[in-house]
DRENKENU-33405 format. One line per 5 residues: for each residue z, x, y of C-alpha. Coordinates in steps of 0.1 Angstrom, whole numbers, padded with zeros to 4 digits. Layout:
Z X Y  ...
// end
This chain:
-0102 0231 0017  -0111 0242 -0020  -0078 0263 -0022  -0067 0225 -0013  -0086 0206 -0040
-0074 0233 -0066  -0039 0225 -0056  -0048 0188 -0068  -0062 0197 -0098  -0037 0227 -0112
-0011 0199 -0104  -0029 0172 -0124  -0030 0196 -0154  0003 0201 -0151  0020 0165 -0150
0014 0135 -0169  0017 0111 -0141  0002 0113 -0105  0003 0098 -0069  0009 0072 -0045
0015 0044 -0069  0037 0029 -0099  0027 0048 -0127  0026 0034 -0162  0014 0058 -0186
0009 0042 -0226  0004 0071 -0248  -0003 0069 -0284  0004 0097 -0305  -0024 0120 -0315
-0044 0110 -0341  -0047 0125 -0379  -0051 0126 -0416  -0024 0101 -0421  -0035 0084 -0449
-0048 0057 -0425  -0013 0043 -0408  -0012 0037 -0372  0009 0059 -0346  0034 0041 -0325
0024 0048 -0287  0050 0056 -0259  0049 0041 -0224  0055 0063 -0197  0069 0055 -0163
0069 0064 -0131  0073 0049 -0092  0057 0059 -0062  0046 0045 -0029  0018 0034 -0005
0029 0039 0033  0056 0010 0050  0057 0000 0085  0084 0001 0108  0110 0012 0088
0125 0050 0078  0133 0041 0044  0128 0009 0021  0153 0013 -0011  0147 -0005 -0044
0171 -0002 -0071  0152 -0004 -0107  0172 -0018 -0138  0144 -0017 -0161  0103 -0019 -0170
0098 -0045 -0192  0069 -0048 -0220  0056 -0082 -0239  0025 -0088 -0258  0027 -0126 -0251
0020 -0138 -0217  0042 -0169 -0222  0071 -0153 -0233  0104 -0159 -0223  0122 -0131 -0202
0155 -0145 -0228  0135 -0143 -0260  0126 -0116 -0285  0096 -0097 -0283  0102 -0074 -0253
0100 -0038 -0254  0125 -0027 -0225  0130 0008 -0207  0165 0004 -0191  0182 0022 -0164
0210 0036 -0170  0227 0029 -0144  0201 0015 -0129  0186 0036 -0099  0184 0035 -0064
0152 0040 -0049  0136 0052 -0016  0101 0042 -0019  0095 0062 0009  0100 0097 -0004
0074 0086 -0026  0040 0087 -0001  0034 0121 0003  0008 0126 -0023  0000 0164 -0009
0030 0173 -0026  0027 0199 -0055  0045 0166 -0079  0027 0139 -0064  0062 0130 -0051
0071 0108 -0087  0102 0088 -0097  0101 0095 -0135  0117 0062 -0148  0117 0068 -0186
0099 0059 -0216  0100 0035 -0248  0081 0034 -0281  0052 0009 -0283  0030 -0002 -0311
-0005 -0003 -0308  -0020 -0037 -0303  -0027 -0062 -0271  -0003 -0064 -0243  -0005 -0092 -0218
0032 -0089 -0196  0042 -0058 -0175  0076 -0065 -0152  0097 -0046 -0132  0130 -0058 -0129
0152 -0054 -0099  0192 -0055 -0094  0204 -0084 -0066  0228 -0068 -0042  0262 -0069 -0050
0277 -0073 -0012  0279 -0040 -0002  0272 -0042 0039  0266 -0002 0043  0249 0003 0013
0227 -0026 -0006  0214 -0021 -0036  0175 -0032 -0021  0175 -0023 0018  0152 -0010 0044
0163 0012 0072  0145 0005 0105  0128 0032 0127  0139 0026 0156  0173 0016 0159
0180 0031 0124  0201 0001 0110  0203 -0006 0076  0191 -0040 0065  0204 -0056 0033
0170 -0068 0015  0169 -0099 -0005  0153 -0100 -0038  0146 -0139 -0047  0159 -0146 -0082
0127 -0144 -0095  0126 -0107 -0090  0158 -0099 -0107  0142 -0111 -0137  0110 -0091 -0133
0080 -0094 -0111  0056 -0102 -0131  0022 -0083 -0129  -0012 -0098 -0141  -0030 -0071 -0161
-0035 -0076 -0200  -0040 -0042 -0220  -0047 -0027 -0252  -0036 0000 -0273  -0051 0012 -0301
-0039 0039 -0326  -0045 0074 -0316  -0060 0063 -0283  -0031 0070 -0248  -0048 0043 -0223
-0029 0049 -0182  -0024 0022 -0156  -0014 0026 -0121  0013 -0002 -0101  0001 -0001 -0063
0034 -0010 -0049  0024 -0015 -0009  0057 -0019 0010  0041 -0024 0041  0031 -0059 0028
0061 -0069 0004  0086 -0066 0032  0094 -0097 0055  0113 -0103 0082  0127 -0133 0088
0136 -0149 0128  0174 -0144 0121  0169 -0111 0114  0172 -0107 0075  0146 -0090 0059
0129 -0104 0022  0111 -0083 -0001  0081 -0102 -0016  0062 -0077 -0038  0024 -0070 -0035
0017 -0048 -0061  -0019 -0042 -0078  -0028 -0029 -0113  -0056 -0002 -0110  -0074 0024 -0129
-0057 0060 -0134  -0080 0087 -0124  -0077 0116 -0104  -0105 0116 -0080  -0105 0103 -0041
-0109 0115 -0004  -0089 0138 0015  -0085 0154 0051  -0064 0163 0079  -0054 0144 0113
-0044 0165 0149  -0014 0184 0140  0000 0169 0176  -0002 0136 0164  0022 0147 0135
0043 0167 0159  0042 0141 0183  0061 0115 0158  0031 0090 0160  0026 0066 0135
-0005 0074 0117  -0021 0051 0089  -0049 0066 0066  -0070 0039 0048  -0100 0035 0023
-0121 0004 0026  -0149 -0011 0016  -0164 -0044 0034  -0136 -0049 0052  -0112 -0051 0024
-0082 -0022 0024  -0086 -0006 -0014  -0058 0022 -0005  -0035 0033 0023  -0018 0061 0027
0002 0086 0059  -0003 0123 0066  0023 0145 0058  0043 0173 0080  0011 0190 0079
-0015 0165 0085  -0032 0162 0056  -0039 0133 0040  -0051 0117 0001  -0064 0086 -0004
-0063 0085 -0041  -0074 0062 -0075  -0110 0048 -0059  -0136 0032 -0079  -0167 0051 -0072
-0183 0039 -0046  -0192 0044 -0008  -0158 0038 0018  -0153 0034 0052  -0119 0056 0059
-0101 0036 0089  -0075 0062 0108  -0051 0043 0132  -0021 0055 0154  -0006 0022 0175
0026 0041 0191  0029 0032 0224  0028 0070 0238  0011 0084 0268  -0002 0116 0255
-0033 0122 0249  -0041 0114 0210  -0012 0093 0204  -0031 0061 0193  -0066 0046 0191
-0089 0040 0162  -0115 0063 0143  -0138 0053 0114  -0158 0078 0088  -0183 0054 0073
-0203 0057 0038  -0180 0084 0026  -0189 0089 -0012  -0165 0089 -0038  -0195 0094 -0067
-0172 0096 -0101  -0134 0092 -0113  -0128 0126 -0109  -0149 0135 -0076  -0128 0147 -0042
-0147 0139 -0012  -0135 0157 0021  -0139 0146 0053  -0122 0172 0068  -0100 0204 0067
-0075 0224 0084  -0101 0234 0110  -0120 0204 0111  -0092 0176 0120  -0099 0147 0131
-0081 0130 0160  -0073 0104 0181  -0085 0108 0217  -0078 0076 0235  -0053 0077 0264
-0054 0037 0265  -0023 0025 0259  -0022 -0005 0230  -0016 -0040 0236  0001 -0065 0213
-0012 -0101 0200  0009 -0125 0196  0007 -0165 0179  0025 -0191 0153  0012 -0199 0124
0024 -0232 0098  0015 -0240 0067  0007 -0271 0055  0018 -0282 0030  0051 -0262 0042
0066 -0236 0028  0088 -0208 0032  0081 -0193 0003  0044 -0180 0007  0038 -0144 0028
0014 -0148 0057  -0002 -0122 0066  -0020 -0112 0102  -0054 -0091 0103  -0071 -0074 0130
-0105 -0064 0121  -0130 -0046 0146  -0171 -0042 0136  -0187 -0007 0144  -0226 -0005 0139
-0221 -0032 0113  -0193 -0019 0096  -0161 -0043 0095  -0128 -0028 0093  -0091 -0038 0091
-0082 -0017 0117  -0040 -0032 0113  -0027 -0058 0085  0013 -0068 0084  0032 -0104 0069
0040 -0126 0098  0080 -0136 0103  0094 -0162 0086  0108 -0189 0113  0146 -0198 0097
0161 -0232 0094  0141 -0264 0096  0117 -0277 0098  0100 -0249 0072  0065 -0233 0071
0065 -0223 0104  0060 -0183 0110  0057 -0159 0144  0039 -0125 0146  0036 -0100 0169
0008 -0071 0161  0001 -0040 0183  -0031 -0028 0184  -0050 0002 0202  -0073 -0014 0233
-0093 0015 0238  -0125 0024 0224  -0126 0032 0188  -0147 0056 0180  -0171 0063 0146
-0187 0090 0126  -0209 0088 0089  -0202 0111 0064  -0238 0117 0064  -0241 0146 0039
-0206 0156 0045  -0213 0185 0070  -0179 0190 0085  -0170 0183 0111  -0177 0148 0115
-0192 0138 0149  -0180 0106 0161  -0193 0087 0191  -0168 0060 0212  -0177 0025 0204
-0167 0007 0244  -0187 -0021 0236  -0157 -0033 0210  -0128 -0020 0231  -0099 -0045 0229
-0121 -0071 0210  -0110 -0083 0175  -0109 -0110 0148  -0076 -0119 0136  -0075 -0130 0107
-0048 -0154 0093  -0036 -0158 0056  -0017 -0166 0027  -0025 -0175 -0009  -0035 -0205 -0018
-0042 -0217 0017  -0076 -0217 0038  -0081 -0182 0063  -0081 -0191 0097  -0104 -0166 0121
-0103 -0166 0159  -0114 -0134 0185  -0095 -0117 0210  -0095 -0096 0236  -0062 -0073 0246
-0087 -0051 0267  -0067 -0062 0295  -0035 -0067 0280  -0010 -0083 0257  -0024 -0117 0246
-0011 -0149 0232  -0035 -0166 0206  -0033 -0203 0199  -0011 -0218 0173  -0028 -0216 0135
-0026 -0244 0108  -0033 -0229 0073  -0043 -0257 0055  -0041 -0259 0014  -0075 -0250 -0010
-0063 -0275 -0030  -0074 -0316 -0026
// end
């Protein structure tokens, strides 16, 4: 595992920009005897991906970051300082979640000039597709019947998704910020079968530091879908998938204590091919601490033979809309520790009348099972939790709008939960 870690960190001396996320690097030159005048900083650019679900490939194509230090400016007025595209590039975001790899798998997207001083925009701007059936510009590819799916980009994207994070950059000083773009959550699928992407993308600190391990090598040989997450109260912080090898990297963590939530649903009869298992209190104690909870020896695996069960309901939302991303949770509590053990956006229902949305989550039934870090002696024991086998709180969402809760049980099989009004916050 060290030789591991060392990997990590030779890499991190090595390139500017690092894993799993949208990188956005604002470098000011070096400081000096320069008579006192500022240096102009450089912002540095790069793409990368958290894990998506049910597709082989989700493709973006990037015309250009944009930069403003007014948060009301206009995307048509002066002020903007642009990297641009050119031609603008096509994207598989899913090349880009492998953070094992010796480059952190990176899209390097360019870089501008930028003057010190307080910056309160940041946008990426997208390209609409131009009508090309067999090969959109934004599209996702789907697993299992490997058909490409144009993907709509409202026109709000084209002119930049806007991301909420205000910065400053002084002279001499190079100040990094990460983009979590999560596809798993900003692609939605509508009842006529067209797909929407509605970004979730969160600005987070850039530091080296996380927790990392490996899964059974059969679930990876096996083609099971295996989702790696950090959490903390409940609350997913970072997601990732093991690569061809089965390790795995949950990278860019506040320090704090995490509960790392490892989750296959595929609806497979070997042994190991889905279930739930939980490492709580695992310590991520500084910005540039790797925690381990397990190595090539030590993996950690899936043991349930019970095969998963789906959930099923409609949602509305009231006032209605079509325009808002719902999203479905399933959280289990082990010894007191909550965990989303699945998250994904519920379907849009097309035509009228609008704000009306179906969803259809699988779920392991068996018994989850759950180890503590402890004081990280390797390898983690875990004990089967039966009491919580099947039994969940699904949670139902969307911003701006009250959460719904309600439990269920798929112990016995696929069930159908009642329908859900989401009811505005507002008076």
């Amino acid at each position: 595992m060290n030789r591991f870690l060392n990997v990590f960190k030779q890499s991190f001396r090595s390139f500017v920009t690092l894993l799993g996320l949208l990188m956005v690097a604002f470098v000011v030159g070096c400081g000096g005897s320069d008579g006192g005048s500022t240096q102009p900083g450089v912002l540095d650019v790069s793409l990368t991906d958290a894990p998506a679900c049910g597709f082989d490939e989700v493709n973006v194509t990037v015309s250009k970051v944009r930069i403003h230090q007014s948060d009301n400016a206009n995307e048509n007025g002066g002020g903007w300082r642009d990297i641009t595209l050119s031609p603008p590039r096509k994207i598989n975001l899913l090349n880009l979640n492998d953070p094992t790899q010796p480059n952190f798998a990176l899209e390097h997207l360019g870089e501008t000039p930028l003057e010190p001083g307080h910056y309160t925009q940041l946008r990426l701007v997208l390209i609409r597709n131009t009508g090309n059936p067999n090969s959109p510009e934004n599209s996702v590819v789907l697993s299992d019947t490997k058909e490409v799916k144009a993907l709509e980009t409202p026109s709000a994207i084209q002119s930049g998704i806007k991301l909420i994070h205000q910065f400053t950059v002084e002279s001499g000083q190079r100040v990094d910020l990460l983009l979590d773009f999560d596809a798993c959550k900003s692609v939605v699928k509508r009842s006529n079968g067209t797909y929407a992407l509605k970004p979730v993308i969160k600005v987070i600190p850039f530091e080296l530091n996380g927790i990392a391990g490996f899964v059974d090598k059969a679930l990876i040989d096996n083609n099971v879908n295996v989702v790696v997450s950090a959490q903390m109260n409940g609350e997913v912080v970072r997601t990732t998938v093991p690569n061809a090898e089965g390790k795995f990297f949950l990278a860019r963590l506040v320090p704090a204590d995490y509960d790392v939530v490892i989750m296959a649903d595929h609806p497979v009869s070997a042994t190991g091919g889905h279930g739930t298992a939980v490492v709580t209190d695992v310590p991520v104690p500084s910005s540039t601490s790797i925690t381990s909870i397990g190595t090539d020896t030590h993996r950690i695996g899936l043991d349930g033979t019970t095969p998963p069960a789906t959930i099923s309901g409609n949602v509305t939302l009231n006032p209605a809309t079509d325009e808002e991303t719902v999203f479905v949770t399933g959280k289990q509590t082990l010894d007191g520790h909550t965990v989303t053990v699945k998250s994904q956006p519920a379907m849009v229902v097309d035509g009228n009348p609008i704000g009306d949305f179906s969803y259809e989550m699988t779920l392991p039934s068996g018994a989850p099972k759950l180890g503590s870090y402890n004081s990280g002696t390797l390898p983690i024991v875990f004990t089967p939790q039966p009491a919580v086998a099947g039994h969940y709180d699904i949670e139902i969402s969307a911003n701006g709008y009250v959460t719904q809760s309600a439990a269920a049980d798929i112990s016995g099989g696929d069930t159908n939960m009642s329908d859900v009004d989401l009811l505005s916050v507002g008076p």
